[in-house]
C-alpha positions in Angstrom: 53.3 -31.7 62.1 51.4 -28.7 61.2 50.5 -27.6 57.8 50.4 -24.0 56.6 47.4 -23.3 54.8 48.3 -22.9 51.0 47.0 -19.6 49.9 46.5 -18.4 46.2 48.2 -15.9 45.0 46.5 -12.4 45.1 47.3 -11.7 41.7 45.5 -14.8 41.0 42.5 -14.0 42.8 41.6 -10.9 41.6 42.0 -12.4 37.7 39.6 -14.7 38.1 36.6 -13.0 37.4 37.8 -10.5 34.5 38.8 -13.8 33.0 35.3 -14.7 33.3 33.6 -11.5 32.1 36.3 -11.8 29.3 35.1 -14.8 28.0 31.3 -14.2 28.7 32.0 -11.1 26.0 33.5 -13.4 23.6 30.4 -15.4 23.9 28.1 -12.5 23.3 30.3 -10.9 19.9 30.4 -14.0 18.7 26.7 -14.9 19.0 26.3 -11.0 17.3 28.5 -11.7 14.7 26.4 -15.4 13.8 23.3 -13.7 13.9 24.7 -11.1 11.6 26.3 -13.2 9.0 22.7 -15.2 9.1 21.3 -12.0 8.9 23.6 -11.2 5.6 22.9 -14.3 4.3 18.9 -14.3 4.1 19.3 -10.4 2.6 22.0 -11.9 -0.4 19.6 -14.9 -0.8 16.3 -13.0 -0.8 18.5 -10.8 -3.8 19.6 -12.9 -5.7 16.3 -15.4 -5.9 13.6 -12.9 -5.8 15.3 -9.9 -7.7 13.2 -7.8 -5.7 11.6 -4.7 -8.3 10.3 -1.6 -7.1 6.1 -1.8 -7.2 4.5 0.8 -9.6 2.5 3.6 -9.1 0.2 6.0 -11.5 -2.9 7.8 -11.1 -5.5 7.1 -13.8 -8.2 8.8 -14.3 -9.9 11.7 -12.0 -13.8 12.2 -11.5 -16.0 14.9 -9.9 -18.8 13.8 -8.2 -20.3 17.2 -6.4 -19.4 20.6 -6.0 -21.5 22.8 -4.3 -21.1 26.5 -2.7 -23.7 27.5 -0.3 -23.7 31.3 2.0 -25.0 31.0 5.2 -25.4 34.1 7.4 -23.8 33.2 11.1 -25.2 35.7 13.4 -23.4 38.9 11.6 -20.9 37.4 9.4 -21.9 35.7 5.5 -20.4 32.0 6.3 -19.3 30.1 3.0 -19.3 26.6 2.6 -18.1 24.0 0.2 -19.7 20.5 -0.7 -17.0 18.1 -2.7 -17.1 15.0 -3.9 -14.0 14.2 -5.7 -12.7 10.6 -6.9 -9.0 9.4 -7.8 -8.5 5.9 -9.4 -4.9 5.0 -9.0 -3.1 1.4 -10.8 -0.6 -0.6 -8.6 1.6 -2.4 -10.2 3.3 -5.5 -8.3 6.2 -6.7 -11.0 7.6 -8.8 -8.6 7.6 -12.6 -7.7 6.2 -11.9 -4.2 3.1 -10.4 -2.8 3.3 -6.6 -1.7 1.2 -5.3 1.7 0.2 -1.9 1.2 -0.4 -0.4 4.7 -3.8 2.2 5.1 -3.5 5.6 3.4 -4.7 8.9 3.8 -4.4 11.7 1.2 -5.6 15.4 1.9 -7.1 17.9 -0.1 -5.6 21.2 0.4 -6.8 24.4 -1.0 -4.2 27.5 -0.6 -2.6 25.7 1.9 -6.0 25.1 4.2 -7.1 21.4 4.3 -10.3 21.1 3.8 -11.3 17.0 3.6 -9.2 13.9 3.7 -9.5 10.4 1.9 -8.6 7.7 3.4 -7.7 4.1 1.9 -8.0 1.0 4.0 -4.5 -1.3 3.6 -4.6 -4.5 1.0 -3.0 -7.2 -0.2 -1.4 -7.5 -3.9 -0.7 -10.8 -4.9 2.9 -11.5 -7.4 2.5 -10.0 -10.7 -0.6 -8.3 -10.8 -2.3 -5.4 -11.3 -5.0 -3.1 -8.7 -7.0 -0.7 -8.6 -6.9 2.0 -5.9 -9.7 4.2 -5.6 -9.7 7.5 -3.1 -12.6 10.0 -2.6 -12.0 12.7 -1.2 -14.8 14.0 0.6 -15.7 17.7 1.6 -19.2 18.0 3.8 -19.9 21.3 4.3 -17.2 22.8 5.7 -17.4 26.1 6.5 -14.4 28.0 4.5 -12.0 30.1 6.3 -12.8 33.7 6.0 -9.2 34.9 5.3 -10.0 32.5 1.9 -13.8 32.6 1.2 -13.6 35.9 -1.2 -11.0 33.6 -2.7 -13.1 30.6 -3.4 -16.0 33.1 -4.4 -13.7 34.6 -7.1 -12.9 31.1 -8.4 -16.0 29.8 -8.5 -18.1 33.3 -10.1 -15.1 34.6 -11.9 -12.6 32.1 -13.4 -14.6 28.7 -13.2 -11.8 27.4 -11.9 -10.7 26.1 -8.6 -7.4 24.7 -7.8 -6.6 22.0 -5.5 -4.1 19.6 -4.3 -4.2 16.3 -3.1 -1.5 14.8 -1.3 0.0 11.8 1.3 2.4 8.7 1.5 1.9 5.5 -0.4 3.4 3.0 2.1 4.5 -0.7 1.2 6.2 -3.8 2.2 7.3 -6.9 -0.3 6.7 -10.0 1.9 8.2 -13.6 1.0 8.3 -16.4 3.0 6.1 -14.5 5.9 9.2 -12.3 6.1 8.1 -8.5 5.5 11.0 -6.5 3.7 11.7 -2.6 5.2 8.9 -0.2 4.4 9.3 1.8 1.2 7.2 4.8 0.7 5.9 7.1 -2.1 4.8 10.1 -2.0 1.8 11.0 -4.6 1.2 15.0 -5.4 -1.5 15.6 -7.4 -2.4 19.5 -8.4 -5.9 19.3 -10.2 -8.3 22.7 -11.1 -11.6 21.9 -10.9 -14.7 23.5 -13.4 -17.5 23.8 -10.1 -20.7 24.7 -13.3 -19.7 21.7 -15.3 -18.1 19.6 -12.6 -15.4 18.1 -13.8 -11.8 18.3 -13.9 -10.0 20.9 -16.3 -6.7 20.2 -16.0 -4.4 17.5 -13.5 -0.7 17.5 -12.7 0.2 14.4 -10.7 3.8 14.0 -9.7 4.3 10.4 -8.1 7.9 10.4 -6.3 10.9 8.4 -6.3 10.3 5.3 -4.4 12.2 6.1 -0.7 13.1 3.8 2.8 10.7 4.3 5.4 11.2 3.8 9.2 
């Protein structure tokens, strides 16, 4: 007696594998949505048992080391060139009950809108409740001054005895607990200082330390 063979239904067949993608999807949401709600969970926790509080940061005091204006005569032109050494001591503040990595730092010295020097920080380590020192110098080796801006710098330096500059860059940080590095926060220090080149020191300062911000 022969036997048809017993075929499935096409319908059947071809449902088959969406089923299967279906469900492989179901797998992957839900092992998103875990992930996430661990995610959440370690964020509230961190909250509520740290209290996480925004480090602080001032500039303290502000030094001039050298200032010097030579003229050098290249080929037919009178070349001017300026000699700095200037140093900013700023305080960090960690208020927090975890240690705070500051990453490196680079702030520039700009004068009417030509950067002249840079000073440039190396990263460290600030332990729970403490207090630093960070120290900058910003360092100008005989750079020869745009000419668009020498008669400038001339008139300063004969005239007024006074020469403004500004000193800017990112302060970047991250609160680390448990080995676990929060997301970068960053602050932005602006310091405007006018600078006495015979007595060589600082005449007046206007630092302006931003609001604390998210960084990428």
């Amino acid at each position: 007696m022969a036997y048809g063979r017993l075929d499935m239904p096409p319908s059947y067949r071809e449902d088959e594998p969406s089923q299967s993608l279906c469900n492989c999807c179901c797998c992957v949401s839900l092992s998103l949505l875990f992930f996430l709600l661990i995610a959440i969970g370690i964020a509230l926790l961190f909250i509520l048992v740290v209290k996480p509080r925004k480090p602080e940061f001032n500039l303290e005091s502000v030094s001039v080391q050298n200032f010097q204006i030579e003229r050098e005569f290249q080929g037919h032109s009178l070349g001017v060139f300026l000699s700095m050494h200037i140093t900013l001591i700023f305080s960090a503040s960690n208020p927090n009950k975890v240690s705070i990595d500051y990453s490196p730092t680079q702030f520039t010295c700009v004068y009417r809108d030509a950067i002249l020097g840079v000073a440039k920080v190396p990263s460290f380590h600030q332990a729970a409740h403490s207090h630093s020192a960070l120290t900058a110098v910003v360092t100008v080796e005989h750079v020869n001054v745009a000419q668009s801006l020498s008669l400038d710098l001339l008139h300063d330096v004969t005239s007024n005895n006074r020469v403004g500059f500004i000193i800017n860059g990112p302060v970047e940080a991250r609160v680390k607990v448990l080995g676990i590095s929060s997301p970068k926060v960053e602050v932005n220090v602006n310091c405007r200082l006018v600078v006495q080149p015979h007595e060589k020191q600082i005449a007046n300062r206007d630092c302006d330390i931003g609001q604390l911000t998210l960084s990428d």
